[in-house]
C-alpha positions, 0 to 999 in steps of 0.5 A, a space after each residue: 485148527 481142529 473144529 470136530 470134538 468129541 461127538 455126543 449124540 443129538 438125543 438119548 441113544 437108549 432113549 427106551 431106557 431109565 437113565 443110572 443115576 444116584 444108587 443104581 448107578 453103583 449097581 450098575 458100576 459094580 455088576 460091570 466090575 464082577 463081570 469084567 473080573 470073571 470074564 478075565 479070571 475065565 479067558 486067561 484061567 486065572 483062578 484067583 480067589 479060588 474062583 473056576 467055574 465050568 464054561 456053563 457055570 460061567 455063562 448062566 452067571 454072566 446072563 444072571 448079572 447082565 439080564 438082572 439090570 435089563 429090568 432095572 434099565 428097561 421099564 415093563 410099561 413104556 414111559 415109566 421111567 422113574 424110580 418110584 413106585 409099584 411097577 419100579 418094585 416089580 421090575 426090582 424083584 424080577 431083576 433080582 429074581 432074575 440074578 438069584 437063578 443066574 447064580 442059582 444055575 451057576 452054582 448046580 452046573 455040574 449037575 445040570 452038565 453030569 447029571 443030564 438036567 436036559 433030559 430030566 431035572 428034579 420038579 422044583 428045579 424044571 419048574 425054577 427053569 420055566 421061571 428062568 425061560 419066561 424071565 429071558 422072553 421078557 427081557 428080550 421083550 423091553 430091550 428089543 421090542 415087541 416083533 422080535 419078541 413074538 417071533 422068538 416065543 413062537 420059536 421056543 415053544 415050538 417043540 410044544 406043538 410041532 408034531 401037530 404041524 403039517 409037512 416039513 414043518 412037523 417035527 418031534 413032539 415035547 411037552 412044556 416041561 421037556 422043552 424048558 429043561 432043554 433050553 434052560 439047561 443043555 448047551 445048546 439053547 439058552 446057554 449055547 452058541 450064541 450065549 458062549 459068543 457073547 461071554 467068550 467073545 463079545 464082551 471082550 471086543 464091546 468092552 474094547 469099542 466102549 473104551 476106545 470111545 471114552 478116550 477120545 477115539 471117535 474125535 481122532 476118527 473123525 478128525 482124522 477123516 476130516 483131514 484126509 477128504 474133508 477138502 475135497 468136493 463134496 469132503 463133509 459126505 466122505 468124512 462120513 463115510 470114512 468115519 462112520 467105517 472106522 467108528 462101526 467096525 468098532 460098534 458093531 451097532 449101525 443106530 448108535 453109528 448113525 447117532 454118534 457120527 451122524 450128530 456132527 457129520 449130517 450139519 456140516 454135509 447141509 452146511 455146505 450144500 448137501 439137502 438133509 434128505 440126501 445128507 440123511 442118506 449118506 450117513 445112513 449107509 455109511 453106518 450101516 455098513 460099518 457093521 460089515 467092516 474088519 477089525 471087529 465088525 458087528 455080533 453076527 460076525 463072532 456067531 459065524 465065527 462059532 458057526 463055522 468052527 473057523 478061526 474069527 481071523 479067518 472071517 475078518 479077511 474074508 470081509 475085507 474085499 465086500 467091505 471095499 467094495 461097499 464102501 468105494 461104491 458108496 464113496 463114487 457116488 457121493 463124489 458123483 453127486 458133488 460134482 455134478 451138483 458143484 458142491 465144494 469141500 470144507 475151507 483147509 483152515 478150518 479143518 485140523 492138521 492130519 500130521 498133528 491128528 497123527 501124532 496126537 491119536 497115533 495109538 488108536 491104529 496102533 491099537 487096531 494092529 495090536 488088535 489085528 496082530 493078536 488075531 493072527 496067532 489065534 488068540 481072539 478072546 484075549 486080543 481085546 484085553 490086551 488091547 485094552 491094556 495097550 489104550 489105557 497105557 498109551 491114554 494115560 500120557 495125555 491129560 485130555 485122555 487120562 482116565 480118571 475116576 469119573 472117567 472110569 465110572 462112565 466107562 463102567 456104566 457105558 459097558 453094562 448099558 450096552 451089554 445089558 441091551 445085547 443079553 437077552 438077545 443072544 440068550 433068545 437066539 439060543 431059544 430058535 437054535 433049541 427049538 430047531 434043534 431038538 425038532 429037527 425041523 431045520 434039516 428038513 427045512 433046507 431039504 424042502 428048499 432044495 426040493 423047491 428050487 429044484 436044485 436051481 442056483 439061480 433060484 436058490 440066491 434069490 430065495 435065499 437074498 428074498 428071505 434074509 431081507 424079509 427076515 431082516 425087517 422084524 428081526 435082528 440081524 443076529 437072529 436072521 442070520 442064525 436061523 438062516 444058517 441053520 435052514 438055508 445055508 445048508 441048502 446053498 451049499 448043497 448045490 455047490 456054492 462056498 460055504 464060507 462066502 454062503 454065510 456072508 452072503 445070509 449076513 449081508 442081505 439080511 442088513 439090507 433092509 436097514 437102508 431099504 423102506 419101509 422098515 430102513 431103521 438106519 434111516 430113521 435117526 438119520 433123518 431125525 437129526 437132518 430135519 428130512 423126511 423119512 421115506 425120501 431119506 430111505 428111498 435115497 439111501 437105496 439109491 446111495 446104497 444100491 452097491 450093497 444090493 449086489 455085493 452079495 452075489 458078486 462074492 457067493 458066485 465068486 468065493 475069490 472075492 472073499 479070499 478063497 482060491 489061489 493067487 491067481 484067482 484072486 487078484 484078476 477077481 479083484 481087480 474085475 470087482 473093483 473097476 466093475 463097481 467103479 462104473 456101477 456107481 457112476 452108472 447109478 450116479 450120472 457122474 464118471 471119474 474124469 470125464 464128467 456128468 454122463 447127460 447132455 441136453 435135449 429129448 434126443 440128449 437124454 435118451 443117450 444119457 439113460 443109454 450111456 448109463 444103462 451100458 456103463 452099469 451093464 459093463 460094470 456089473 458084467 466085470 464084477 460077476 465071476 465069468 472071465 469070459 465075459 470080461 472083454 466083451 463088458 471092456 468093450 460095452 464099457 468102451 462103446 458107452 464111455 467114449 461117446 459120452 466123453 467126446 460128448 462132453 469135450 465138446 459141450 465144454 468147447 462150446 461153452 469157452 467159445 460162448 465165454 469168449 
């Protein structure tokens, strides 16, 4: 018997907005219908109606429709949330004004492109865009707050006054009005990499987590983790981990991940055992590294794909073996923790058949390997629409999934929601490309950290790992991971290191501090929906998560990690990594696979204990790093701590049967 439905968050996940209802819900219906008609009569070059428009003209006219509804969803003064009034008329005006430039700069794009507006552009049209780049900052303002919103305006007016800056931070001068014609109309501000990732890509693959979640797809997922681990110790925490892998490399949001999966999976972990702090942490880690998990993992991804010039094939098989990695850990430790506290699993009769949760929802992996298979053959921004088509046919067999018109209008809705939210963002993101750009303060940048290490690695990982997590604390990590791409990577490529490997490695810290107090935004809801504290949540999930804080160096010293090398290289590597964060997390844990919990009792007890614990994590982390010479000599660390702890145990056990009997 199936007791996991379809989860509904405990709480509103866009609380911050206006709910669409009444008139402005068919606003919202029909701006996510014209868009999903140009993004489809764009990618596969239909031309129907007569409709062909420049990629540019395409981009302004999606960020116009999409960053319109951002006003309307968005209240300029939080708490106002209602329809009515002076300050709900102001947001209206500046959503259509907002739309009416979007299609204003739609229709002049070949001006804009042939005529060279980004050097010089006609005096009623700079100052048009001076409006447009005031009207993104302060729709980045409502949808991502006030930090990300400060940061990014002193990126984009950088240009203003860098030249008065000192040493590497001094760069070319502009005036106000060169500055906006460059960010407003080359292709390489707003409207540039991450704007064409967004229409080009993004859109596509949100569009096709948004369906596969109104057609039931997080109830399989969830289901179908309950069936597989539910009923092994601990199973509630598993399923968590599991779902939560499933239903973020579909989101690519860890906050909605937390909220969506945490709403069913956090009471079932306290109802069997599990404290609310501990369950909390749980799920934050598992959402968190969702974001990092092939198929469709998180924005950043499709950024890195445009970055790099690599196919988004390439990205999703280099995620592969970290994500593994994150997630065995992560899973190590939770069944560590069951087993030495005793905590049991969910009763079998409680939990749904995983042959009928198969047959039932089999389309949705199906779904997953038409997705996987349409990016083999290199076809990335049509994949999810045929994808898309796949769900909708294979839905429409069944009445439970069956779209019907509500359903459709929800879908709708849940689109340009989402997509509303991301907008402004990828159009400010363009913003500190512009600006380093057009400064070339960036080339300088990574020279200056280069100097600064003096050419060091070692230095240069830790400088590097330092900034991306600080960095990830007051911005997204799209935005993180940008700006780091553009000043830091160069800088660990230059003294030798993968590039590819680089970037992931930037990705990868700079998601550390959503698990990571004081900032753990993944913790948060977490600990809202267990009843736990905050800050005991968080520092929890550093300890469940800590796989994470080392995952990065394993693959940037070790590219085979993430499939660049040969065969030969590759599998050993692998293979090391695997057993290494095996004893890793049981190190952290206290809690080794088929042996047991690593303490005995007494002072002299428990300091072989901390000792067993420190050789088994030296072993582990020593097998993990990229010296194949070091590998004997961690089995043989590995060894020495194991078997004494083994004994160790055998003979507590033996000891407590006599006492029995």
């Amino acid at each position: 018997m199936s007791v996991i439905r379809e989860s509904k968050p405990q709480g509103d996940t866009f609380e911050k907005m206006r709910p669409l209802a009444g008139i402005w819900q068919w606003v919202g219906i029909t701006i996510s219908a014209i868009t999903i008609f140009l993004m489809v009569n764009q990618i596969f070059h239909l031309g129907l109606f007569g409709i062909e428009l420049l990629d540019t003209s395409y981009y302004y006219a999606l960020l116009g429709l999409y960053t319109s509804l951002v006003f309307i969803l968005y209240p300029g003064i939080k708490g106002r949330r209602d329809f009515r009034g002076f300050l709900f008329f102001a947001d209206a005006v500046l959503g259509l004004l907002t739309l009416a430039l979007g299609i204003l700069f739609a229709v002049k794009g070949y001006d804009i492109l042939y005529l060279g507006w980004m050097a010089s552009s006609p005096p009623f049209f700079a100052g048009l865009g001076i409006l447009f780049w005031v009207l993104i900052l302060e729709a980045l303002r409502r949808s991502q707050g006030k930090a990300l919103f400060g940061t990014i305006l002193l990126f984009s007016v950088l240009p203003v006054f860098c030249e008065y800056l000192p040493g590497f931070l001094q760069g070319i001068g502009f005036n106000l009005v060169e500055t906006s014609n460059y960010h407003v109309f080359s292709t390489e501000s707003i409207v540039g990499i991450p704007m064409r990732v967004f229409s080009d890509l993004l859109v596509g693959y949100m569009l096709f987590g948004v369906l596969l979640m109104k057609s039931g797809g997080s109830s399989f997922f969830m289901n179908f983790s309950s069936a597989l681990l539910g009923h092994t110790r601990g199973g509630p925490a598993k399923v968590s981990v599991i779902a939560s892998a499933f239903f973020g490399s579909m989101s690519g949001s860890a906050i909605s991940n937390v909220v969506t999966t945490g709403a069913v999976t956090i009471p079932t972990m306290k109802r069997v055992g599990y404290a609310p702090h501990f369950a909390a942490a749980v799920e934050a880690c598992a959402s968190s590294g969702g974001c990092l998990m092939p198929p469709v993992m998180g924005a950043t991804a499709f950024v890195m794909a445009m970055l790099l010039a690599k196919p988004y094939l390439t990205i999703v098989v280099a995620a592969i073996v970290p994500s593994f990695l994150y997630y065995l850990g992560l899973l190590i430790q939770v069944d560590g923790y069951a087993g030495r506290v005793g905590l049991k699993g969910i009763p079998r009769e409680e939990l749904p058949s995983l042959w009928k949760t198969l047959k039932e929802g089999w389309f949705y992996i199906g779904a997953l390997v038409i997705l996987v298979i349409f990016l083999v053959y290199r076809l990335e921004a049509q994949a999810p629409f045929y994808t898309c088509i796949f769900l909708l046919v294979c839905a429409s067999f069944k009445k439970e999934t069956r779209f019907n018109l509500e359903k459709v209008k929800e879908l709708l809705v849940a689109n340009v929601r989402l997509l509303s939210e991301m907008v402004a963002l990828f159009a400010a993101i363009g913003l500190i490309i512009g600006s380093l750009s057009m400064t070339g303060i960036a080339h300088a940048l990574s020279g200056e950290i280069v100097h600064f290490a003096r050419g060091s690695m070692p230095l240069l990982l830790l400088l590097g790992a330092g900034t991306s997590f600080l960095l990830g604390m007051g911005m997204t990590i799209t935005a993180c991971y940008v700006f780091l791409a553009i000043t830091l990577a160069p800088a660990l490529v230059a003294v030798g290191l993968n590039e590819l490997a680089v970037h992931l490695f930037v990705m990868y810290c700079g998601m550390l501090s959503f698990i990571t107090p004081p900032v753990c935004v993944g913790v948060y809801p977490a600990a809202t929906l267990a009843g736990a504290d905050t800050m005991k949540a968080g520092l929890r999930s550093m300890g469940l998560g800590a796989v994470k804080y080392f995952v990065p160096f394993f693959f940037v010293l070790n590219p085979a990690l993430v499939f660049q090398g040969s065969v030969g290289q590759i599998i050993p590597a692998v293979g090391t990594a695997v057993i290494g964060v095996v004893l890793v997390g049981s190190a952290i844990e206290g809690y080794l696979l088929g042996i047991g919990e690593l303490s005995v009792g007494g002072t002299a007890g428990r300091l072989k204990s901390i000792l067993w614990r420190l050789g088994i994590f030296a072993s582990g982390f020593m097998l993990a790093i990229p010296e194949a010479k070091t590998d004997v000599a961690a089995l043989l660390l590995g060894a020495v701590m194991i078997v004494p702890a083994a004994i160790s145990r055998r003979r507590s056990s033996l000891q407590r049967e006599a006492s029995r009997a």
